[in-house]
N, C-alpha and C positions, 0 to 999 in steps of 0.2 A: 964232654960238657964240663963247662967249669963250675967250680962250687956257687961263684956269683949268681951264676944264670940258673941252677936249681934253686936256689932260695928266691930267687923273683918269680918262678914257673910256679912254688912251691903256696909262694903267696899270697899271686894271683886266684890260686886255685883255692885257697883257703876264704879269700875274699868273693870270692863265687858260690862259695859254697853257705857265707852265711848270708848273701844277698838272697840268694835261691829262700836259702829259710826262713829269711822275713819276708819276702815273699809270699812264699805258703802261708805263714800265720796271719799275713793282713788277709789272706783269703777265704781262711778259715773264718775269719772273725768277719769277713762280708758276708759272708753264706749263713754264716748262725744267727746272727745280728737280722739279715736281710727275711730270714725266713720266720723270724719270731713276733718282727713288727709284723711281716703278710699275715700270719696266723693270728693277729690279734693277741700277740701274749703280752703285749706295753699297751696299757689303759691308764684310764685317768685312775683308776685303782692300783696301777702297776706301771709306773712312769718310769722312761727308758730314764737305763743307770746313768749315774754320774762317771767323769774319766776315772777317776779312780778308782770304781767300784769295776769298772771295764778291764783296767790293769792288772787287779788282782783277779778277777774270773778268768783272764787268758791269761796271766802271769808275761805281760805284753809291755812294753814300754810304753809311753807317753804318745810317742810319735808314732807308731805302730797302731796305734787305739787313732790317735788321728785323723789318720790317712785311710782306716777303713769307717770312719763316720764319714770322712767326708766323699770317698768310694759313693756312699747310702747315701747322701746329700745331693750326689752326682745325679742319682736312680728318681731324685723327688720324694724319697721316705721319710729324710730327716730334716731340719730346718734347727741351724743352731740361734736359740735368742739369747742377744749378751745380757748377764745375770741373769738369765730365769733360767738355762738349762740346756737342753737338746730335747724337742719336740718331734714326737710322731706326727707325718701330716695323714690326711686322708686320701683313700684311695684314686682319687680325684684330681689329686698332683703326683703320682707315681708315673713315671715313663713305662707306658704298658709296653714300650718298643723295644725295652730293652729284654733280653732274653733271660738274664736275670730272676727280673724280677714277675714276669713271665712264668716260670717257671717255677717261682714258689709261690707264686697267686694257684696253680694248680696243685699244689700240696695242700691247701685247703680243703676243705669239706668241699666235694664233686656240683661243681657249677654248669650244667649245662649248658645255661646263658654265656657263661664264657667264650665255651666252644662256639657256639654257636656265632659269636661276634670276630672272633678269632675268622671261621670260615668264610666269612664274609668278607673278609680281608683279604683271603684266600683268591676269592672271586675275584676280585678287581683286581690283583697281579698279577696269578700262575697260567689266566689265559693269555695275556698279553706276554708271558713271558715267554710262551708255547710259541708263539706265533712271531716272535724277537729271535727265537732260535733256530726255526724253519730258517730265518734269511739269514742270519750271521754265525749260526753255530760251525764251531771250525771242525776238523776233521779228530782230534783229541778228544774235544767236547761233546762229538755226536756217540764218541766211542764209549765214552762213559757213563751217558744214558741207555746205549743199547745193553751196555755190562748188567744195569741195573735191571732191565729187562730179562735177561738170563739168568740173575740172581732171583729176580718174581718168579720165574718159572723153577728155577732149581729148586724155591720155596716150595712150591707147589706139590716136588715128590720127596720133600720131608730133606734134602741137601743142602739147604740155609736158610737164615732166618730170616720168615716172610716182612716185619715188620721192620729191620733195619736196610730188607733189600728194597720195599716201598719209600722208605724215607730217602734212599740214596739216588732214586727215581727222581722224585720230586726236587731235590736239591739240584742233582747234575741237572735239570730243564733253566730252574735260574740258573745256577753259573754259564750256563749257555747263552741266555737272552744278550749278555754281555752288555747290560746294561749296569752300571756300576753302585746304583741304587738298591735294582731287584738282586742283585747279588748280597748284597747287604741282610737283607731279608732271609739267605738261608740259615742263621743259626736261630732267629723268632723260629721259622717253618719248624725248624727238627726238633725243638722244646716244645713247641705242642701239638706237633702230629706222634710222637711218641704216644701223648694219652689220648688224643681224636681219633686216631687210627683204628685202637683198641674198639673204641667205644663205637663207633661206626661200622666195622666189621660184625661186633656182638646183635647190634639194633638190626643188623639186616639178619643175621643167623650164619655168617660163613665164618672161616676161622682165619682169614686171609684178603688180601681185595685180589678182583679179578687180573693173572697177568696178561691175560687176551686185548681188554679194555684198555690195560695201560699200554700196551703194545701200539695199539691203535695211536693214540698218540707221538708215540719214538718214530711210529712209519710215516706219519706225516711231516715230522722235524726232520726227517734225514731225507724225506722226496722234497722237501721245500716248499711243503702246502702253507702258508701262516694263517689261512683263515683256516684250512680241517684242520688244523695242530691246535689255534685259540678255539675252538668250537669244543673238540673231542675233550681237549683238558677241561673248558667249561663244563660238559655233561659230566664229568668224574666228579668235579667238585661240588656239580649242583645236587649231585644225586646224595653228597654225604650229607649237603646242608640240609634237604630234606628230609632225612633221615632223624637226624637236632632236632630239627621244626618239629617234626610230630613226636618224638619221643617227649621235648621239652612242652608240648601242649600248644604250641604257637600253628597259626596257618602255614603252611606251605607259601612262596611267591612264585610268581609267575617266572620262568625261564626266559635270559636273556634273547637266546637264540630258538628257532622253531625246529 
């Protein structure tokens, strides 16, 4: 190797290395930023900083500060108005779709309503996506729902974690629908069935969801049922959403299917 070609290998790699760590820092600074407007800590008594008070808090350059306002800009958090500042909007213009922001709305003080709207969303896509995978899921795709089945169950006698093997459940059935929308949808799903999971699990009394019930589903995706695969997933989801409903004091609704 000649001397040339290690000082460009040498460079390249130097240049990667500080792209990686501005990087990191506008991410840092989305995620801190990001979570302090959700929590309410920027009010009309505590009005989001000016750039240079941004700069010296992360010790961030100009552009750096930026590109992570305008990150939050992206999200609907921020709205910059020329001479007056950078404005918090309200929750009302936040992209609740993005996983983000999602997910620091749930570091808030415990919203059941959330969940509860969250599930509902649940509803209208994970049966149709059940029932997208019974006809199209390929033979990879069916593999890595049945995996997640065996991980529910290995949860079961204490040999992996029941709560990341239900999530990976429920992801592998989108990526299966190969629908390229509901696919889209698994990183919202996994930022808040982390805390729905929980919380649905505790409200019924198990320490876990059922791997039999989820089973019931994987069997109908890989025999190529798409109405028992959308039905069976609807009953899993309905049964959480009722669960919300009456913990949150709301009625119950009636079930799509009988």
């Amino acid at each position: 190797m000649s001397s040339s070609t290690f000082k460009a290998d040498g460079h390249s790699g130097l240049l990667s290395q500080e792209a990686g760590g501005t990087r990191n820092l506008t991410s840092r600074i989305v995620h801190d930023l990001g979570r302090a407007i959700v929590t309410e800590q920027f009010s009309a008594a505590a009005p989001f900083p000016v750039e240079a008070e941004l700069c010296r808090r992360y010790d961030a350059s100009r552009s750096i500060v930026r590109e992570a306002v305008k990150m939050l800009t992206a999200k609907g958090l921020l709205k910059a108005r020329q001479r007056a500042g950078t404005e918090v909007l309200p929750e009302s213009s936040w992209n609740l779709l993005d996983p983000d922001v999602l997910g620091w709305m749930l570091q808030r003080e415990f919203s059941i309503d959330l969940l509860i709207d969250f599930t509902e969303i649940r509803m209208s896509i994970e049966p149709r996506a059940a029932a997208l995978a019974a006809e199209s899921a390929k033979g990879a795709q069916r593999q890595a729902i049945l995996h997640a089945i065996d991980r529910m169950f290995a949860a079961e006698r204490g040999a992996d974690d029941a709560l990341e093997a239900d999530i990976a459940f429920h992801t592998a059935v989108l990526e299966a629908s190969n629908n390229r929308f509901m696919r889209q949808f698994t990183d919202l799903a996994e930022a808040t069935l982390r805390f729905s999971i929980r919380r649905t699990n505790a409200y019924k009394g198990v320490a876990r969801a059922s791997a039999t019930d989820h089973r019931q589903v994987a069997d109908a995706i890989v025999q190529g049922d798409a109405r028992a695969a959308a039905k069976l997933m609807h009953a899993l989801i309905q049964g959480a959403l009722d669960l919300l409903m009456t913990a949150g004091g709301h009625r119950t609704r009636p079930p799509l299917f009988d």
